[in-house]
C-alpha positions as CSV (number, residue, x, y, z in Angstrom):
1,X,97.1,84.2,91.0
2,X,99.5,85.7,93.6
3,X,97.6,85.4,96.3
4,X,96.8,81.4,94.9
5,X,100.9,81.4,94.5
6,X,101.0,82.6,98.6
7,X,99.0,80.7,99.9
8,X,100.2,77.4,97.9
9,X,103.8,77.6,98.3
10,X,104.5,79.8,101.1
11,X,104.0,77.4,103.9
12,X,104.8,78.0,107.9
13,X,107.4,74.5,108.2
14,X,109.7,75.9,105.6
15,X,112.8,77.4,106.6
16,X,114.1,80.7,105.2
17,X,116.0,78.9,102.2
18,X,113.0,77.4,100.8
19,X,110.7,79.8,101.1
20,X,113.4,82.4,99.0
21,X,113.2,79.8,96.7
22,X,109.7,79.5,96.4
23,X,109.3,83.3,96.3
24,X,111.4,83.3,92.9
25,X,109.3,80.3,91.4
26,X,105.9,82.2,92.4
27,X,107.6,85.1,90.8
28,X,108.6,83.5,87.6
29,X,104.8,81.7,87.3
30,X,103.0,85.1,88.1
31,X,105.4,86.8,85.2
32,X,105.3,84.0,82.5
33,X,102.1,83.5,82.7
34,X,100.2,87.0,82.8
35,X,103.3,87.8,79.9
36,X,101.8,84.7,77.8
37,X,98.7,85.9,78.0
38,X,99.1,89.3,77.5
39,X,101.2,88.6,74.2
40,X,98.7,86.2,73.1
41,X,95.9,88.9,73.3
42,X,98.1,91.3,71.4
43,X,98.6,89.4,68.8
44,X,94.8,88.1,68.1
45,X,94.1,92.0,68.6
46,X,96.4,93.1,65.8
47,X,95.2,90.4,63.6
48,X,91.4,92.0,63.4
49,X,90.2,95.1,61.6
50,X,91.3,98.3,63.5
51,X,93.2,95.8,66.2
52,X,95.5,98.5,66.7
53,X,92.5,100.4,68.2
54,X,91.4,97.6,70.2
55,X,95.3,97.0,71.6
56,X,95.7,100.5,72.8
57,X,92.3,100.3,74.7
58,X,93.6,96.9,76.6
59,X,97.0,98.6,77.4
60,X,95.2,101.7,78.9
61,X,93.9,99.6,81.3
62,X,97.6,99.2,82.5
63,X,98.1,103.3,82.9
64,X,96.6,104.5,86.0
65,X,96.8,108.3,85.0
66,X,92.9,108.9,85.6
67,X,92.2,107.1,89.0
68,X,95.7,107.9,90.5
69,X,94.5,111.7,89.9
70,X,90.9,111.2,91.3
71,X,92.1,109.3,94.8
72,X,94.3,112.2,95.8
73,X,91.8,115.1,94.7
74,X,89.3,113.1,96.7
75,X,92.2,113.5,99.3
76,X,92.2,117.2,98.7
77,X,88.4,117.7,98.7
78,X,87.7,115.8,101.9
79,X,90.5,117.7,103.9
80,X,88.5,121.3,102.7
81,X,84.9,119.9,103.1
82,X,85.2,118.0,106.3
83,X,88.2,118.6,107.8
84,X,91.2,116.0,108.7
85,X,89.0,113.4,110.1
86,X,87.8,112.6,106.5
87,X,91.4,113.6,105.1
88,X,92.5,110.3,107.0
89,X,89.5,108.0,105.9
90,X,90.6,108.9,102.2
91,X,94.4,109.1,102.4
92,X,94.1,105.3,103.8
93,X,92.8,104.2,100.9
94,X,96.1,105.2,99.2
95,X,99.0,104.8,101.2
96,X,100.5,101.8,103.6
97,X,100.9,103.6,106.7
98,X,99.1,104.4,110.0
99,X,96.8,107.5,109.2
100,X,95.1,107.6,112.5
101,X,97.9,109.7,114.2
102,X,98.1,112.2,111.0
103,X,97.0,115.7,111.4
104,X,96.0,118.1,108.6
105,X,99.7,118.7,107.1
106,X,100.5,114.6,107.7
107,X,97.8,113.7,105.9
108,X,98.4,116.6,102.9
109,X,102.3,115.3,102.6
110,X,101.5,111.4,102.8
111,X,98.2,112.5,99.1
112,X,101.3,114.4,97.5
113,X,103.9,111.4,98.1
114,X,101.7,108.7,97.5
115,X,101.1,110.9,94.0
116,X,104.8,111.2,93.3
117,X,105.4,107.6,93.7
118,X,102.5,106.4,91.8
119,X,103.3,108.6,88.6
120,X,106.5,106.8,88.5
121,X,105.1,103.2,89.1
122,X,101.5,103.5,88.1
123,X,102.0,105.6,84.9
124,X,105.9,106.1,83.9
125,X,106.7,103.1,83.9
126,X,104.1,100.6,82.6
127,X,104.2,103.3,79.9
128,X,108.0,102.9,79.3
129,X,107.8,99.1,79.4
130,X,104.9,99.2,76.9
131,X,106.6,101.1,74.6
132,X,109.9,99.0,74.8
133,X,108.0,95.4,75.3
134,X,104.4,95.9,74.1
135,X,101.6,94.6,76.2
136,X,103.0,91.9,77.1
137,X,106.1,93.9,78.4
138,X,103.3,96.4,80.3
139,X,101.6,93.7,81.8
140,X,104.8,91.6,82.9
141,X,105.5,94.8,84.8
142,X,102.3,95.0,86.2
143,X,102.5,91.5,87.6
144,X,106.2,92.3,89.0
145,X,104.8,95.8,90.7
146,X,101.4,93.7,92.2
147,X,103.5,90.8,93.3
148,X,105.9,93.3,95.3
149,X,102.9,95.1,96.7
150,X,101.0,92.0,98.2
151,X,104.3,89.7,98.8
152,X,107.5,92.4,99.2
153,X,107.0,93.0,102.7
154,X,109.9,92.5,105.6
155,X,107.1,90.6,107.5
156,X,108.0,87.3,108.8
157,X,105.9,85.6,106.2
158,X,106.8,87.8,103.6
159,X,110.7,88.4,104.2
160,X,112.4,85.6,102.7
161,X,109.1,84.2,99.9
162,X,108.5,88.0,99.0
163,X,112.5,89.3,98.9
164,X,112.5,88.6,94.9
165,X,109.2,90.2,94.0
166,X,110.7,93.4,96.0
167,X,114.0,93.1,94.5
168,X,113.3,93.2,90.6
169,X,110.5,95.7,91.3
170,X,113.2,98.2,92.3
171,X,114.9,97.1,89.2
172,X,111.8,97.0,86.6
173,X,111.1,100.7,88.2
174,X,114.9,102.4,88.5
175,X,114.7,103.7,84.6
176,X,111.1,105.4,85.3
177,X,111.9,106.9,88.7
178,X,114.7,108.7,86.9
179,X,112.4,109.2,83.7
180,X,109.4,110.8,86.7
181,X,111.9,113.6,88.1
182,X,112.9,114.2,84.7
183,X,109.4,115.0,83.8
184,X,108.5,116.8,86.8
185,X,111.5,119.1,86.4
186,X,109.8,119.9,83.0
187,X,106.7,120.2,84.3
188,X,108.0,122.6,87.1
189,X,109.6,124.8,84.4
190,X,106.3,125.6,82.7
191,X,105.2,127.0,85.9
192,X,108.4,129.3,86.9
193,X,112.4,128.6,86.1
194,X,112.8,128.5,90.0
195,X,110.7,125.5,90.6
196,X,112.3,123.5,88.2
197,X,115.8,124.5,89.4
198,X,114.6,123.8,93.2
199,X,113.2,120.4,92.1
200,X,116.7,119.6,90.2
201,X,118.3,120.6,93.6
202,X,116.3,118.3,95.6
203,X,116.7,115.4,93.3
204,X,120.4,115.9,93.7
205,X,121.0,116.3,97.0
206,X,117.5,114.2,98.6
207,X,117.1,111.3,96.6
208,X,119.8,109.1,96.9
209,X,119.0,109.3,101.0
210,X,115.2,108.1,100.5
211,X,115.1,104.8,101.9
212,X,113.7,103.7,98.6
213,X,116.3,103.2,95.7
214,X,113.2,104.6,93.0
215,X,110.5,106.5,95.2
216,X,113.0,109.8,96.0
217,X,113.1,110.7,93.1
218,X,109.8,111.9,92.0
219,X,109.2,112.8,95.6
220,X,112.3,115.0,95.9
221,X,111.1,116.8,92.6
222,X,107.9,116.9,93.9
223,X,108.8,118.8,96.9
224,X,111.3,120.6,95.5
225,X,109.4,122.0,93.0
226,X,106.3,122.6,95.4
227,X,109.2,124.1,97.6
228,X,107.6,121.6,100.5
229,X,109.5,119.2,102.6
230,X,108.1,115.7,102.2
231,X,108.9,111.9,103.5
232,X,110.8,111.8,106.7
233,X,109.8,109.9,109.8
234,X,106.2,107.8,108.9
235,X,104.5,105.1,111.2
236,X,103.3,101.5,109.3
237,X,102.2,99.1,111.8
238,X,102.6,100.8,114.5
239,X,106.5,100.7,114.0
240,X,108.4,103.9,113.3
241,X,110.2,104.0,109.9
242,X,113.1,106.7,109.6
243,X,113.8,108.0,106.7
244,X,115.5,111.3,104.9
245,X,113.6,114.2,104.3
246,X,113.2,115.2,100.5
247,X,113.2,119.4,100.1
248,X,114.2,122.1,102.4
249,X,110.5,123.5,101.9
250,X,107.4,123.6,104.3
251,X,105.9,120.4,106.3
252,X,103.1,122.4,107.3
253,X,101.3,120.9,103.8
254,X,97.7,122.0,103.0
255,X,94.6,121.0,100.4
256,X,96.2,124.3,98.6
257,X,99.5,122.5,97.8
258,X,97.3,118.8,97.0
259,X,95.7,120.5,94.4
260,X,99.3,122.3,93.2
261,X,101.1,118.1,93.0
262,X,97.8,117.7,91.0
263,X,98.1,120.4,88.6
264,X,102.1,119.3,88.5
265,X,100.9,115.7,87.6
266,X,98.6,116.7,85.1
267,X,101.7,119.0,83.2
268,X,103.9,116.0,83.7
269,X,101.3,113.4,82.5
270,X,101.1,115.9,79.5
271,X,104.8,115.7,78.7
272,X,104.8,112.3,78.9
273,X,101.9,111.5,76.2
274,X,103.5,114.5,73.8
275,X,107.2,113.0,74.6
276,X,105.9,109.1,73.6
277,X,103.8,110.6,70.5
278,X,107.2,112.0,69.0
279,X,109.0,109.1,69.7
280,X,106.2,107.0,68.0
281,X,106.1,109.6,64.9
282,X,110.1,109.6,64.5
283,X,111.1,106.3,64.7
284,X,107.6,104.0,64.4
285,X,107.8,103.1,59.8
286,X,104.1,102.9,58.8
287,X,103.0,99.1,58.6
């Protein structure tokens, strides 16, 4: 539907007015509509036997715990089995930027902040706007996050008809960016008190630098925790893209510390499901 919404109303002879405009029509279409739908489902769901089961099952499909975890180990894997030639062929299929250029460590630091970011926007928050707007509110997210990653781009076709869809994805994501490092911290402290206080420490002094308004956050406790030094300057296009560096830890990243972001993601994941199942028990009335 995006893509239908591009190609439709995104036309070459408009000028950069219109085409804002038309970017916050597309925007409103993609979220009404997939909202609509979603809502629609959820209540036909909950009006059969054991619809609560069948709802939960549709709003998985929203949470991208499982894959998320299995694109970076297959990051991990190839960079131990075959070396960095085959790191690069699998961290492309994950992150925006030139990989052709990246050598072992590059390619190790681009799997661990393409994990941090995606907890936050692939799992944290759908989960968050779930819980506050049921499937409907998941999968109006959902739209917002797709619609920023195929439109929200400073290209000239995208700058002025995609600026909206990039605009209230940084909104829609701001609680659950906070909500990540918060969860990482936690997940940090299971493993030793001076992760989690290095992870607090980036978050404080690295985050509000990232270039991103949302995506230093989890990064920074990422690296901070992992006691790594992550982001920094990155290629996409061909174009160099400054940005601030989040941790005063290593950039010489390995496989090792892949599989470490891993084992923090799962912890963090972990919290997450226990922290939402004690909400759900505390404040949820049967029927």
């Amino acid at each position: 539907m995006i893509r239908r919404l591009d190609d439709t109303l995104n036309r070459e002879s408009m000028n950069a007015a219109s085409r804002w405009a038309a970017g916050i029509v597309a925007l409103l279409i993609a979220i009404t509509v997939t909202g609509a739908i979603a809502y629609l489902v959820e209540r036909g769901l909950f009006g059969l036997p054991l619809g609560v089961i069948f709802a939960a099952l549709a709003a998985s499909t929203l949470l991208a715990q499982r894959s998320l975890h299995v694109h970076v180990e297959r990051v991990a894997a190839a960079l131990e089995r075959e070396g960095v030639t085959a790191g690069r062929r699998e961290v492309a299929h994950i992150v925006g930027r030139d990989t052709q250029a990246l050598d072992e460590a590059g390619v190790a630091r681009a799997a661990i902040e393409s994990l941090a970011e995606n907890f936050s926007d692939g799992v944290v928050a759908p989960a968050l706007w779930l819980a506050l707007g049921g499937l409907a509110g998941a999968a109006a997210y959902k739209a917002i996050n797709t619609a920023d990653s195929m439109i929200g781009h400073r290209t000239s076709r995208h700058e002025a008809f995609g600026w909206a869809a990039a605009r209230l994805d940084d909104l829609v994501n701001l609680p659950a960016s906070r909500l990540s490092a918060l969860l990482l911290i936690a997940a940090a402290a299971t493993m030793s008190g001076e992760a989690a206080v290095q992870a607090w420490r980036a978050i404080v002094r690295d985050a509000p630098h990232h270039r991103s308004p949302n995506a230093g956050y989890p990064e920074a406790a990422m690296a901070g925790a992992l006691h790594l030094a992550l982001a920094g300057q990155r290629i996409y296009a061909g174009v160099e893209i400054g940005d601030a560096v989040m941790g005063r830890g290593r950039r010489a990243a390995t496989a090792a510390d892949i599989r470490r972001a891993l084992a923090l993601f799962r912890r963090a994941d972990a919290i997450l499901v226990g922290l939402f199942a004690i909400v759900a028990a505390l404040f949820i009335a049967p029927g």
